[in-house]
VEXBA-19163 format. One line per 4 residues: their letters; for each residue z, y negated, x negated of N, C-alpha, C. Coordinates in steps of 0.05 Angstrom, whole numbers. Example, Ala and Ser with C-alpha at 12.3 -4.5 7.8 and 13.67 -1.06 7.14 Angstrom:
as	156/114/-264/156/90/-246/156/66/-264 ~ 142/45/-257/143/21/-273/157/-1/-258 .
//
This chain:
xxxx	0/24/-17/0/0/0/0/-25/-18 ~ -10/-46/-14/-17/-72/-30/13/-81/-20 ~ 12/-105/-36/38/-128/-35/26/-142/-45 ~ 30/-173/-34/27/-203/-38/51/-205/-55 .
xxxx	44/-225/-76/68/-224/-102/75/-259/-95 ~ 87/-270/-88/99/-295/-90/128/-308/-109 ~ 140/-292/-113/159/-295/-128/157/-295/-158 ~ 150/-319/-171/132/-324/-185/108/-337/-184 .
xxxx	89/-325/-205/53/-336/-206/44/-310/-183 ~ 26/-319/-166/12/-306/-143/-6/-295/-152 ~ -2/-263/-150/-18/-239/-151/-18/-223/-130 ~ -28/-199/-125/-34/-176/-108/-30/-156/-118 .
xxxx	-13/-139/-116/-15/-116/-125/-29/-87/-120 ~ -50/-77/-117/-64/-60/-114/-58/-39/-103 ~ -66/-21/-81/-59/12/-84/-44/24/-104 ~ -69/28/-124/-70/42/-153/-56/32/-176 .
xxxx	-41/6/-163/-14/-3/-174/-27/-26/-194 ~ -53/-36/-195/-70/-60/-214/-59/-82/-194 ~ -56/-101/-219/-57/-132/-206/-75/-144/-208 ~ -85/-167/-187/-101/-175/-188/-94/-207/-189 .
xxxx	-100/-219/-197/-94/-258/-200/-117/-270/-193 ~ -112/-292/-178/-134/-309/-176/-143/-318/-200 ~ -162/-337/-213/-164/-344/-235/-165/-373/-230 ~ -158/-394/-208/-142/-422/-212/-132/-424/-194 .
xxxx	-117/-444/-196/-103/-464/-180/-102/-454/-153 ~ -133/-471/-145/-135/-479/-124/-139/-453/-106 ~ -153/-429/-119/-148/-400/-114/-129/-384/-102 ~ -104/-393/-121/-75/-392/-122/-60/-400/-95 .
xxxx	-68/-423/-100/-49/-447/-70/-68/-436/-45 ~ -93/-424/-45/-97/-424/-21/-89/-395/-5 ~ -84/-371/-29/-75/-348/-26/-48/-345/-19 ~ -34/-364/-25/-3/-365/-26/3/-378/5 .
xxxx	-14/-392/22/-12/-409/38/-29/-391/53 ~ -53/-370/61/-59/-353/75/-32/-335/81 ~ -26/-323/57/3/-310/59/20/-309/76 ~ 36/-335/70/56/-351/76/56/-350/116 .
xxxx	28/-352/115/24/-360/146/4/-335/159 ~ 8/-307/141/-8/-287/154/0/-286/182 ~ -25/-281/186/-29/-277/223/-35/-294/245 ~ -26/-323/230/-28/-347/242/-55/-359/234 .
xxxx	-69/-383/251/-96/-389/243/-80/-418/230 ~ -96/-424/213/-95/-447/198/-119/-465/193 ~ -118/-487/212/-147/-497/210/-154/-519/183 ~ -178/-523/179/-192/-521/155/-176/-550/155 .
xxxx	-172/-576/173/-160/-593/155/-138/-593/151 ~ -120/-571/159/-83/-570/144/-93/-550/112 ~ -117/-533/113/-118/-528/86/-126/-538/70 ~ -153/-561/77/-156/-582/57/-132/-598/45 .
xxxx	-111/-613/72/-98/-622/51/-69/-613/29 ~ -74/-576/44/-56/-571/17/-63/-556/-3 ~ -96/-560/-6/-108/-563/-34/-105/-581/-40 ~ -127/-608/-25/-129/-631/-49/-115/-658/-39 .
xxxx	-97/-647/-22/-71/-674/-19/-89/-691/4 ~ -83/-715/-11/-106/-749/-2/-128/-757/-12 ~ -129/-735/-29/-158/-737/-40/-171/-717/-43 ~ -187/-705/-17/-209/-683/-15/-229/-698/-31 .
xxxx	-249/-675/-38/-275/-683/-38/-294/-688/-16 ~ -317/-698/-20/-334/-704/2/-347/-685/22 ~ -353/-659/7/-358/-635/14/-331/-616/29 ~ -304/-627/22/-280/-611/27/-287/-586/41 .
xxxx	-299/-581/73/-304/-562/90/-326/-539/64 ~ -342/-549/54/-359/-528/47/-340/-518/20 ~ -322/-537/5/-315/-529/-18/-293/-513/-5 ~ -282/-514/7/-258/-489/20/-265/-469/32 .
xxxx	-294/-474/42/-314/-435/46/-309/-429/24 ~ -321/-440/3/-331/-424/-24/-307/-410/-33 ~ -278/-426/-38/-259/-413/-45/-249/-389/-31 ~ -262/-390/-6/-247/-368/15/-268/-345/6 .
xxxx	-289/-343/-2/-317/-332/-6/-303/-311/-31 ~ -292/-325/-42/-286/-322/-83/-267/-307/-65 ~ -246/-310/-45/-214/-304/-43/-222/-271/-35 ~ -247/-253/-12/-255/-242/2/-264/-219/-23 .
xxxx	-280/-226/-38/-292/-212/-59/-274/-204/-77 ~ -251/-216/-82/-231/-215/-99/-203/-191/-97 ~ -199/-191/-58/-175/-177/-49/-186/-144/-49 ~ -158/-133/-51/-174/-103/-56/-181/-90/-28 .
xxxx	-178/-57/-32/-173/-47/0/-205/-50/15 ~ -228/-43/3/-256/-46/17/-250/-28/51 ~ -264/-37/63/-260/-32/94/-247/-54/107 ~ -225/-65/92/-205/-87/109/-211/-111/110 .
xxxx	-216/-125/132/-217/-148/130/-199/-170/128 ~ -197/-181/104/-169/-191/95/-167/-217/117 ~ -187/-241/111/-197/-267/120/-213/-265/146 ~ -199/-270/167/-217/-272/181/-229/-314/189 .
xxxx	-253/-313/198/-270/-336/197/-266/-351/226 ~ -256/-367/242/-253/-372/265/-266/-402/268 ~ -269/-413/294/-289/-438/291/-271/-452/289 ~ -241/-459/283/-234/-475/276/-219/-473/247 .
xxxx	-216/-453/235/-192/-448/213/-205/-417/206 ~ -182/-406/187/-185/-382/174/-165/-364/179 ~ -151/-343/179/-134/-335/187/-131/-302/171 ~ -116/-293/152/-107/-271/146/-93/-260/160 .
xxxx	-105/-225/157/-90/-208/176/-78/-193/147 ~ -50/-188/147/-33/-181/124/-42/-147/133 ~ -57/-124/153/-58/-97/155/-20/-75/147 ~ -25/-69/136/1/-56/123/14/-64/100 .
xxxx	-5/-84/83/7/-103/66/37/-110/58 ~ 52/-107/46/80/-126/42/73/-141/30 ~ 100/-161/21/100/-183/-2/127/-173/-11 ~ 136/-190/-32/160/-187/-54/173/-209/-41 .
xxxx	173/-232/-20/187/-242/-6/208/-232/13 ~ 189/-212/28/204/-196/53/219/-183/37 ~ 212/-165/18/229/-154/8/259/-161/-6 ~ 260/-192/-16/279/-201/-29/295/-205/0 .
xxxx	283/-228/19/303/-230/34/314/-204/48 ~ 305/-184/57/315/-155/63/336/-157/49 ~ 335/-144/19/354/-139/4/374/-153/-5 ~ 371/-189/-4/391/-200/-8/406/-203/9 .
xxxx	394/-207/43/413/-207/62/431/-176/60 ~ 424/-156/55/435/-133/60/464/-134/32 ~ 456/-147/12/475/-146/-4/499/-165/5 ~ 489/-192/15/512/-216/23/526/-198/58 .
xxxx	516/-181/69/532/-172/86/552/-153/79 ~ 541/-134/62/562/-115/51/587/-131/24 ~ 582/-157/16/603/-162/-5/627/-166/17 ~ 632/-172/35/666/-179/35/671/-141/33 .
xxxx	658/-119/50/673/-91/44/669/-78/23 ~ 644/-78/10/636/-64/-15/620/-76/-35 ~ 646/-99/-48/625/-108/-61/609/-98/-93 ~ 619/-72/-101/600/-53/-120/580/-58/-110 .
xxxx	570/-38/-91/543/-41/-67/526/-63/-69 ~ 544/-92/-62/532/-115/-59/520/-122/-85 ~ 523/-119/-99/525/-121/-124/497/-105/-134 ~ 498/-84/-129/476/-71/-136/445/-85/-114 .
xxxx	456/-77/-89/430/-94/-74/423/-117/-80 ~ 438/-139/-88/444/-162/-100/415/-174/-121 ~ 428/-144/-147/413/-141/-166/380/-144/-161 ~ 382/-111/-145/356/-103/-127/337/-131/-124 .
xxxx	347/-150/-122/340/-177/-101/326/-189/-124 ~ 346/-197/-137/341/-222/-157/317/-202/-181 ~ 319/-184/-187/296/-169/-201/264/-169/-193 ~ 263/-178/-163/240/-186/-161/225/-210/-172 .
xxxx	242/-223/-174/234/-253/-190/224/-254/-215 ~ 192/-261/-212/180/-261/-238/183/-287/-252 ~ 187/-316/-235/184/-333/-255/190/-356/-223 ~ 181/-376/-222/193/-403/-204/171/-386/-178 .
xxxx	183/-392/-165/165/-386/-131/145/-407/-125 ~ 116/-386/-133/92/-401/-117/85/-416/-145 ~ 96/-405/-167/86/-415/-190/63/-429/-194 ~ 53/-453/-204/23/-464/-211/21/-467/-180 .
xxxx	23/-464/-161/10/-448/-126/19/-487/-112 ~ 42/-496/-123/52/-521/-100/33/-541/-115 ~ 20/-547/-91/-2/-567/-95/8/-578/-65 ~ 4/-569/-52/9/-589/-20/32/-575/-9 .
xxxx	42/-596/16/71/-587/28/77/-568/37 ~ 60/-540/56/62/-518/61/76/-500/33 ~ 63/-500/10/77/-492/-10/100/-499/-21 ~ 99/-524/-20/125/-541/-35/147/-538/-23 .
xxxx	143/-535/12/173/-536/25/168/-501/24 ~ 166/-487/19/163/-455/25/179/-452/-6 ~ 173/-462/-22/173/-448/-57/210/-469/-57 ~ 216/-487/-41/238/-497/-42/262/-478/-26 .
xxxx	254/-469/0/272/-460/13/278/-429/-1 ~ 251/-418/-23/257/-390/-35/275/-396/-56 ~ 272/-416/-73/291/-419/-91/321/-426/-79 ~ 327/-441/-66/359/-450/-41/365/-413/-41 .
xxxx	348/-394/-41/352/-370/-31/361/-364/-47 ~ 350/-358/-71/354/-344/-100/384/-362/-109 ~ 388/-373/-106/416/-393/-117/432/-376/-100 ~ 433/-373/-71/447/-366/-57/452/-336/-66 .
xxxx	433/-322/-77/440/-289/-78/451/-291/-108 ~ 442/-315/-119/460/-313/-155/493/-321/-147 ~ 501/-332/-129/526/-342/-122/533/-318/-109 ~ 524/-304/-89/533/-278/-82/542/-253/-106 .
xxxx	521/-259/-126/531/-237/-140/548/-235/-161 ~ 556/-268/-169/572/-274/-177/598/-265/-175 ~ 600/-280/-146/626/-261/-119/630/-234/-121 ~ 605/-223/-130/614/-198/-120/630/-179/-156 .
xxxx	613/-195/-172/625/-183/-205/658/-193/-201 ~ 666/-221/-190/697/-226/-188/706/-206/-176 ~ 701/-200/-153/712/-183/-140/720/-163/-143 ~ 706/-141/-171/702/-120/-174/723/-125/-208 .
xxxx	736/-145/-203/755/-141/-227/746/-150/-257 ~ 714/-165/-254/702/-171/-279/706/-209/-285 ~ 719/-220/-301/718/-244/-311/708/-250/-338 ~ 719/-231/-356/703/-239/-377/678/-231/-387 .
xxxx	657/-250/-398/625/-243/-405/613/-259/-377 ~ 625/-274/-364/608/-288/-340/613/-321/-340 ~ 627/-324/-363/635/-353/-358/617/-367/-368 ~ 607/-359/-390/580/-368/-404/546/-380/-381 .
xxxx	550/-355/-367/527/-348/-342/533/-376/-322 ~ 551/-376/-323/572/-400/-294/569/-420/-306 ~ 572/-426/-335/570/-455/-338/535/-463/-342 ~ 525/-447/-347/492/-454/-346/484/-464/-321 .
xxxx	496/-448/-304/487/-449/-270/496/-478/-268 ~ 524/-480/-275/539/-506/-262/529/-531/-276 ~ 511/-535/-301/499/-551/-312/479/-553/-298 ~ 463/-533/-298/442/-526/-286/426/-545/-259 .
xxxx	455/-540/-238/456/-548/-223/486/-555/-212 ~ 485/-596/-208/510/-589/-222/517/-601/-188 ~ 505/-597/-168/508/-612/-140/523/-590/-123 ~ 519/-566/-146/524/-540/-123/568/-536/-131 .
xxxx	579/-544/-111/602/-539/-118/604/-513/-120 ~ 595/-494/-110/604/-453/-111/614/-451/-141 ~ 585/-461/-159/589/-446/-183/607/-459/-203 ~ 618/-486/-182/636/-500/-205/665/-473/-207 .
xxxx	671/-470/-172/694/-462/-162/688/-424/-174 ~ 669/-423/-180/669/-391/-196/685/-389/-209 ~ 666/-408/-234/665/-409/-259/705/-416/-269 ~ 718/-437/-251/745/-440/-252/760/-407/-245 .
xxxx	746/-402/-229/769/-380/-220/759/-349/-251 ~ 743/-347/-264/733/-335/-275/747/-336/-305 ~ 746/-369/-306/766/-379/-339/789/-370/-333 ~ 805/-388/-297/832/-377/-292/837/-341/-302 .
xxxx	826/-319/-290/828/-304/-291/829/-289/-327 ~ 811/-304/-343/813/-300/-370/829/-316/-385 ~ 846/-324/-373/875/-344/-392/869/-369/-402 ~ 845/-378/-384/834/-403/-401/841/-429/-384 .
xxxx	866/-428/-373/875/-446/-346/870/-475/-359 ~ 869/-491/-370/866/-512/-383/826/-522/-380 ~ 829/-500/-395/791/-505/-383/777/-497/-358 ~ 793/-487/-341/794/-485/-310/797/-513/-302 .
xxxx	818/-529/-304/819/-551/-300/797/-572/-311 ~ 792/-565/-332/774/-579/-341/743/-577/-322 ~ 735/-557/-321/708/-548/-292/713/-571/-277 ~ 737/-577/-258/748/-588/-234/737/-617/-244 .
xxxx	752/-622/-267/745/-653/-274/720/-664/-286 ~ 710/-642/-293/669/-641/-303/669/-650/-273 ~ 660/-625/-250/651/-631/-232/667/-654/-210 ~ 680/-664/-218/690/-691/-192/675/-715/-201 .
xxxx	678/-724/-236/670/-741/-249/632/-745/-245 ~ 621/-720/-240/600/-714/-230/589/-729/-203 ~ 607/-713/-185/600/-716/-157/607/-751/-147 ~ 629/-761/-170/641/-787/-156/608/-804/-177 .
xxxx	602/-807/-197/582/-815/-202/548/-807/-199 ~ 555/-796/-185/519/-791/-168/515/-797/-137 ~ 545/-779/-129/538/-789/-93/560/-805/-91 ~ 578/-820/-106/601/-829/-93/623/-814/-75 .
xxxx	619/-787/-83/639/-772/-66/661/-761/-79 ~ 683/-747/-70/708/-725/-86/695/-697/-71 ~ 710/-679/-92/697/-646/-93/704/-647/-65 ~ 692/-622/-52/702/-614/-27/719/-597/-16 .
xxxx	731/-590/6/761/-573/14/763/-551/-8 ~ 741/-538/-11/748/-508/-29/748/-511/-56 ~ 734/-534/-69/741/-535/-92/767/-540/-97 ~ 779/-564/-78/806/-574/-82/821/-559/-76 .
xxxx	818/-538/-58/834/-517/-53/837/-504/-76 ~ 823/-492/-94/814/-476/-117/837/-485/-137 ~ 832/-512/-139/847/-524/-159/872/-532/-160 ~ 883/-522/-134/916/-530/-121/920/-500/-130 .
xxxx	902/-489/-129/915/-459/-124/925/-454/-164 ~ 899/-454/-178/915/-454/-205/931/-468/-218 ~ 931/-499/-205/961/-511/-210/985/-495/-206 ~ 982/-486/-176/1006/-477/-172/1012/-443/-183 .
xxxx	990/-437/-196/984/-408/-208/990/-382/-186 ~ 970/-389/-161/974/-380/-143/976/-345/-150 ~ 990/-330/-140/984/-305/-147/952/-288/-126 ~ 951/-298/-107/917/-294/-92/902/-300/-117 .
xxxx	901/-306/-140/877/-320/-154/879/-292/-174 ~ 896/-271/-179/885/-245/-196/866/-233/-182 ~ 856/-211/-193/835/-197/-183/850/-173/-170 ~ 827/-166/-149/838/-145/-135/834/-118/-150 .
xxxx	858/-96/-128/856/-79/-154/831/-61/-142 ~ 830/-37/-165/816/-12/-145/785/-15/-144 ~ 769/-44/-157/749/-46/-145/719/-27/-156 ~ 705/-22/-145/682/-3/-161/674/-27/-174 .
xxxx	673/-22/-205/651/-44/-221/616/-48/-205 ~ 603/-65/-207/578/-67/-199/565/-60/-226 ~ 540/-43/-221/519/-32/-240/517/-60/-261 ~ 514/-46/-289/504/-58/-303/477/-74/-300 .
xxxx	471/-98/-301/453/-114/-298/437/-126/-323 ~ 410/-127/-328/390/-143/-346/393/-171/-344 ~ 390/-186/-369/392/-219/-365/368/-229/-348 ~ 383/-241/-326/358/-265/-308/358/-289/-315 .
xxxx	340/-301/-321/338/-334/-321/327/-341/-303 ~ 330/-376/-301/320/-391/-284/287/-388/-271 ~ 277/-383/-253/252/-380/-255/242/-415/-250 ~ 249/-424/-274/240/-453/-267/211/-447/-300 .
xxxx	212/-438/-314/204/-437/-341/165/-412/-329 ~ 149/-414/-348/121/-386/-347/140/-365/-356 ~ 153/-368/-358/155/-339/-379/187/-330/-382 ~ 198/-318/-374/226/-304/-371/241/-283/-384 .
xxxx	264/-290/-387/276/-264/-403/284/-244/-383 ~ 299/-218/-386/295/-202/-365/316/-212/-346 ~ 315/-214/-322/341/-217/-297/341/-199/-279 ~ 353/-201/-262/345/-173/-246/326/-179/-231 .
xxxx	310/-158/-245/286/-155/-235/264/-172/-242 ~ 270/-174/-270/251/-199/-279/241/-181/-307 ~ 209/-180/-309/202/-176/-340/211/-185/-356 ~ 219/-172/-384/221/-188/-399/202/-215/-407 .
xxxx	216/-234/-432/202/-256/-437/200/-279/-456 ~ 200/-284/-468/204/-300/-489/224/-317/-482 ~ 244/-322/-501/272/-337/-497/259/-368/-500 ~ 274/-385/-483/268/-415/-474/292/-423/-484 .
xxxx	286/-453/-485/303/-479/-502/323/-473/-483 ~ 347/-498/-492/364/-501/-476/354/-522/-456 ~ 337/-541/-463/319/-554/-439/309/-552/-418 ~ 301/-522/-423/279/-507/-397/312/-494/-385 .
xxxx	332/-488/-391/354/-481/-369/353/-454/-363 ~ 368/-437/-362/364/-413/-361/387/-403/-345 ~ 382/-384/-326/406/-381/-308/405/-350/-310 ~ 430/-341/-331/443/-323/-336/444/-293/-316 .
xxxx	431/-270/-313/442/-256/-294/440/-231/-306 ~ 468/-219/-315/471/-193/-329/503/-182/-315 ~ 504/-167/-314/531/-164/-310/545/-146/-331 ~ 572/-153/-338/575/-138/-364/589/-124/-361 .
xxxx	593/-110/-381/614/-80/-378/640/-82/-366 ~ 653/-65/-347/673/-75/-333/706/-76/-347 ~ 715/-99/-343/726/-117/-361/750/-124/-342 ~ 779/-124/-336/792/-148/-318/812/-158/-341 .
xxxx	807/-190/-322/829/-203/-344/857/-185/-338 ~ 881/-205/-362/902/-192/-364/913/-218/-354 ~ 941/-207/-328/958/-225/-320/960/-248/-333 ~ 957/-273/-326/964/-300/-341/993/-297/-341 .
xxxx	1004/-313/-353/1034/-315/-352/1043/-330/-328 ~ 1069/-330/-313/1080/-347/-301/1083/-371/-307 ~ 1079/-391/-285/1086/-415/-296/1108/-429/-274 ~ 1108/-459/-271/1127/-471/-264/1119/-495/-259 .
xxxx	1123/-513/-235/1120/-542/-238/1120/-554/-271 ~ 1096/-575/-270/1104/-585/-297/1117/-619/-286 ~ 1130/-625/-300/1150/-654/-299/1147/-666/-311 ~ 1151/-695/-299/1143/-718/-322/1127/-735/-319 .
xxxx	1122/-746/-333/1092/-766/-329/1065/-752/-334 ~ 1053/-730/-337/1032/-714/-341/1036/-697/-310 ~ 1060/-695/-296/1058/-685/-274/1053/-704/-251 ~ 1060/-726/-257/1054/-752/-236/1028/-757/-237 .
xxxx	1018/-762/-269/986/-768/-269/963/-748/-257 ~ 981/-720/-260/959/-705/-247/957/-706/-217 ~ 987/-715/-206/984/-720/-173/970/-741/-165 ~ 967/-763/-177/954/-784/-174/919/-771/-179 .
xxxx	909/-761/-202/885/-756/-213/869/-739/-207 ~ 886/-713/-206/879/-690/-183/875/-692/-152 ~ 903/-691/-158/907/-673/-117/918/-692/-99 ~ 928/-703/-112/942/-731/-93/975/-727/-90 .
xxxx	981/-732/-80/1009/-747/-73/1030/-710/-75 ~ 1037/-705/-90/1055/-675/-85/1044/-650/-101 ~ 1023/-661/-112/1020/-632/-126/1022/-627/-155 ~ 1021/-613/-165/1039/-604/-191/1023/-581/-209 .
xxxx	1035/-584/-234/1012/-560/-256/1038/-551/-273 ~ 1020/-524/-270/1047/-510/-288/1035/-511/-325 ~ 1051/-502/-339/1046/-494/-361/1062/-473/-379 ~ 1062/-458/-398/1067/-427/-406/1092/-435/-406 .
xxxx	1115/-410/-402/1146/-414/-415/1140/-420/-450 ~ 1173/-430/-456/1162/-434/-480/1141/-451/-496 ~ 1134/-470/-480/1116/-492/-489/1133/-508/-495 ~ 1114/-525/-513/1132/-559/-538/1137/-572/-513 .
xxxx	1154/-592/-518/1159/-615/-501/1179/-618/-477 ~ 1196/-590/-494/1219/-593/-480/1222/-581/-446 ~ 1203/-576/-430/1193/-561/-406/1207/-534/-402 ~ 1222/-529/-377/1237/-508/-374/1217/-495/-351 .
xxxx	1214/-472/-356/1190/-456/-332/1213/-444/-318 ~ 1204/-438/-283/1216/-408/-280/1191/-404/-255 ~ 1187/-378/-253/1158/-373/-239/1166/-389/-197 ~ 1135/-400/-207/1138/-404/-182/1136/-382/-154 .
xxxx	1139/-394/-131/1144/-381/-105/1122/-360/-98 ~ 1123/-342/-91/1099/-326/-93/1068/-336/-68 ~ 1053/-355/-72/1034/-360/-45/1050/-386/-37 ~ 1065/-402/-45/1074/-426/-50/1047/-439/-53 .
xxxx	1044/-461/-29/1020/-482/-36/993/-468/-37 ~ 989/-442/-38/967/-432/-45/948/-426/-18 ~ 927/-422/-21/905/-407/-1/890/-384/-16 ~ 884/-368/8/874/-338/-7/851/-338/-19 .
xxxx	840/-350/-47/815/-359/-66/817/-329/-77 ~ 808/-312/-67/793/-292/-90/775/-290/-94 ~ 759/-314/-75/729/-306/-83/719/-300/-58 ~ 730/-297/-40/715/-284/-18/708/-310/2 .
xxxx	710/-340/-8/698/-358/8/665/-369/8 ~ 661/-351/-12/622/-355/-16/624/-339/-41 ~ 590/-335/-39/581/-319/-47/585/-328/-81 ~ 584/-297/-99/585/-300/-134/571/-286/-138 .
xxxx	569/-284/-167/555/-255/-189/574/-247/-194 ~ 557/-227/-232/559/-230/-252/537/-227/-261 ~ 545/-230/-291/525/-236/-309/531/-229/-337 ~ 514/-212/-347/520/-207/-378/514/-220/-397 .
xxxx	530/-244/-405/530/-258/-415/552/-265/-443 ~ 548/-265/-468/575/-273/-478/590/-296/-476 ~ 616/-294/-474/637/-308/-465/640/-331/-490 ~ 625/-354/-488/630/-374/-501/663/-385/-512 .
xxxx	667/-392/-531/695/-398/-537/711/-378/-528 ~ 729/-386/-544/758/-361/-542/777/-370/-516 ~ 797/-364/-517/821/-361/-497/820/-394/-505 ~ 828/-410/-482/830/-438/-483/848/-450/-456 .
xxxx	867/-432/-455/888/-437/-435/913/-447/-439 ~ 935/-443/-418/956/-451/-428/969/-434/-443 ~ 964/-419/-439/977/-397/-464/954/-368/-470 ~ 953/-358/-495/939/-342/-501/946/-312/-488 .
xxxx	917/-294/-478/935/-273/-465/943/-254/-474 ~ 947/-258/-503/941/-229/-519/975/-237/-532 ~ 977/-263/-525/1007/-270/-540/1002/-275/-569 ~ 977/-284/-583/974/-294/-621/976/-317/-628 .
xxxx	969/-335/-603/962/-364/-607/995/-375/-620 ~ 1002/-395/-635/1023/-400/-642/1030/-429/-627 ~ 1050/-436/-636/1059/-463/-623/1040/-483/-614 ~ 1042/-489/-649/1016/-517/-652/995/-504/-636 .
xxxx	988/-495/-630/962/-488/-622/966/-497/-584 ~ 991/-493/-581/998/-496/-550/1004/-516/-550 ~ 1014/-538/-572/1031/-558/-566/996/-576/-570 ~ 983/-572/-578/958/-587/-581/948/-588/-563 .
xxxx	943/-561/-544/929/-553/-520/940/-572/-490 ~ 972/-574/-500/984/-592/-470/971/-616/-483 ~ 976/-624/-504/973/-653/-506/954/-666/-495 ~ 932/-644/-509/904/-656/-498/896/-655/-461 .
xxxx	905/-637/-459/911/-638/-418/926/-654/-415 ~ 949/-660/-423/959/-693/-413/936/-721/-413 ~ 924/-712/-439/904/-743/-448/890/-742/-426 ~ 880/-716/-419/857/-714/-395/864/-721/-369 .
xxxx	882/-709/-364/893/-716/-342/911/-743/-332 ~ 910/-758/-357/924/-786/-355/896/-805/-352 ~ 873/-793/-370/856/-813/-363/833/-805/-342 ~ 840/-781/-329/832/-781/-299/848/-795/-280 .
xxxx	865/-798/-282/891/-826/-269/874/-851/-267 ~ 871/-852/-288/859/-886/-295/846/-892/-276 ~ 815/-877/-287/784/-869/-271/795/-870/-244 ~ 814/-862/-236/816/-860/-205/817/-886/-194 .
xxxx	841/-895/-209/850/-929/-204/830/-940/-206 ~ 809/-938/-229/781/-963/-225/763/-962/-209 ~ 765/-932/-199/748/-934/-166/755/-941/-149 ~ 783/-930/-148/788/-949/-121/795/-977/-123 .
xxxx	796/-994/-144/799/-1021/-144/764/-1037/-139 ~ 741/-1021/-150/724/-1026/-150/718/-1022/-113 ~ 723/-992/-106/723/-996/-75/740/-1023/-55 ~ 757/-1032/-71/777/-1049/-59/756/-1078/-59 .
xxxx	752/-1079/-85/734/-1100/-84/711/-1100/-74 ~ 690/-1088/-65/672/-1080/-54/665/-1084/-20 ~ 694/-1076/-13/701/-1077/12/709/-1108/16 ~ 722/-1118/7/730/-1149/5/701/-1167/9 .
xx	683/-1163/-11/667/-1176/-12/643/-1163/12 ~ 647/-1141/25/629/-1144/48/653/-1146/83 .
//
């Protein structure tokens, strides 16, 4: 049976398992856009202009036979008539045909239903999903809006099943080898709060609570200088929760690891390294962006230590800078600066963040930087090393205080003057 290939550069895949490619563009965009709309008629001026935009040629009607002429001679399957010719438009009959579309959404929806019960499973269908992806959707193909809004809403998709499977590697007891994967994504794209609130719960889980916090304050400083906004309920929830070192934030036990996974990148780049379900490919800059999808050998962090309200002026600045008016950050027993721990309340202040509020991965990825928390989990890190680590989360968190104050004085003024 043939398949229409869209996920990626637009090909056909043959019976006898040969691909076939258009050989341009305009070839491309008009195959991708028969596709897209098999079964439906599409008259000749919605296809002119998502070949040549606002500027057809003079001939347009005869130059979009010819391409349909080239498109007929080209598709495999002799007997079938791919294109049919109507007096007002053209219209493909897809016969028994698939595409690699239907297929992803099948399999990704089937994986995002099974993660809250099984998310091994999800995990694997997950995979299944994102392995189709050869390279950006509708590759070379977006020339006019039928493509452009189609190759947008596949990619919204593909984010969505990389955040699912994310979810589903946390779930399954894996944090470390994914933090690396999470911060590409969250650079990547840095509008998407999921992968900020992963990527925190992922450091949390690998003893890196300090640079958990740090994610929170990347992404607010973000969101307050692009849209003028603060994170939203679940991030801030996220981030109340490892203040208060919620115990909901370990991993659950028991869980089936999800199948080992091949690295996926971004399909924004020609050419890809392997992801699920992606050929291999020549490795890309850090420019072209690459979105991580491997999942690595199954791994769970080890208990963070207990902590305790922290006090003081670093605990005020974070109520002010953080969370607002009442909330509080712990730090290890045994830290400089004179700080007495004793574990807090069990689900005190917390909400149940394991992950199960949207969709995650994983990703086999190495785990950039070492342990960078409040305390090391292995117990080697020495004093100085901790008494450096608060300091510098005080500096941060005193001069997220500030930043706060100069927005809202700037909002104060702002408002005054209208």
């Amino acid at each position: 049976m043939s398949e229409f290939r869209l996920l990626g550069p637009v090909t056909v895949c043959d019976t006898a398992g040969g691909v076939i490619a258009p050989s341009g563009p305009k070839q491309r965009a008009l195959l991708a856009t028969l596709v897209l709309h098999a079964g439906q008629l599409l008259s000749v001026d919605r296809l002119v202009e998502e070949l040549w935009g606002s500027a057809p040629p003079a001939n347009a009607s005869n130059a979009l036979q010819a391409h349909v002429a080239r498109l007929r001679r080209l598709l495999p399957a002799p007997g079938h008539e791919w294109i049919s010719t109507l007096p007002t438009g053209y219209l493909l009959a897809p016969g028994r045909a698939s595409t690699d579309v239907a297929r992803f959404t099948r399999l990704s929806g089937q994986g995002r239903a099974a993660l809250p019960h099984d998310p091994g499973q999800a995990a694997q269908l997950l995979q299944r999903a994102l392995s189709l992806w050869r390279g950006p959707a509708l590759q070379d193909s977006r020339h006019g809006p039928l493509c452009t809004a189609e190759a947008d809403r596949l990619e919204e998709q593909r984010l969505t099943a990389l955040e699912a499977l994310y979810e589903a590697s946390l779930q399954c007891g894996r944090s470390t080898g994914i933090t690396a994967g999470l911060e590409r994504l969250s650079a990547d794209h840095p509008l998407r709060e999921r992968f900020y609130d992963l990527l925190m719960l992922a450091l949390y889980r690998g003893g890196r609570q300090a640079e958990a916090l740090g994610v929170y304050e990347r992404a607010r400083r973000h969101l307050i200088t692009t849209l003028g906004i603060e994170p939203g309920p679940a991030l801030r929830a996220r981030l109340e929760a490892i203040l208060n070192h919620c115990p909901t934030l370990t991993p659950p036990p028991h869980q089936t690891p999800p199948p080992s996974l091949h690295q996926h990148p971004s399909p924004t780049s020609r050419s890809h390294p392997s992801i699920p379900g992606r050929p291999p490919g020549p490795a890309r800059s850090r420019g072209d962006r690459t979105d991580p999808m491997a999942l690595p050998a199954p791994a769970c962090a080890a208990d963070p230590p207990a902590l305790s309200p922290l006090t003081g002026p670093a605990a005020s600045a974070t109520s002010a800078g953080l969370m607002g008016p009442g909330a509080s950050v712990g730090v290890p027993a045994g830290s400089p600066g004179g700080v007495g721990l004793v574990a807090p309340a069990a689900g005190a202040g917390c909400s149940d963040l394991t992950g199960s509020a949207g969709p995650t991965g994983s990703v086999d990825l190495t785990d950039l930087g070492g342990s960078a928390g409040f305390a090391d989990p292995a117990g080697v890190a020495g004093s100085a090393d901790l008494a450096g680590e608060l300091a510098h989360l005080r500096a941060r968190i005193e001069e997220l205080a500030r930043d706060q104050q100069d927005l809202l004085r700037r909002i104060q003024r702002d408002q005054a003057v209208h």
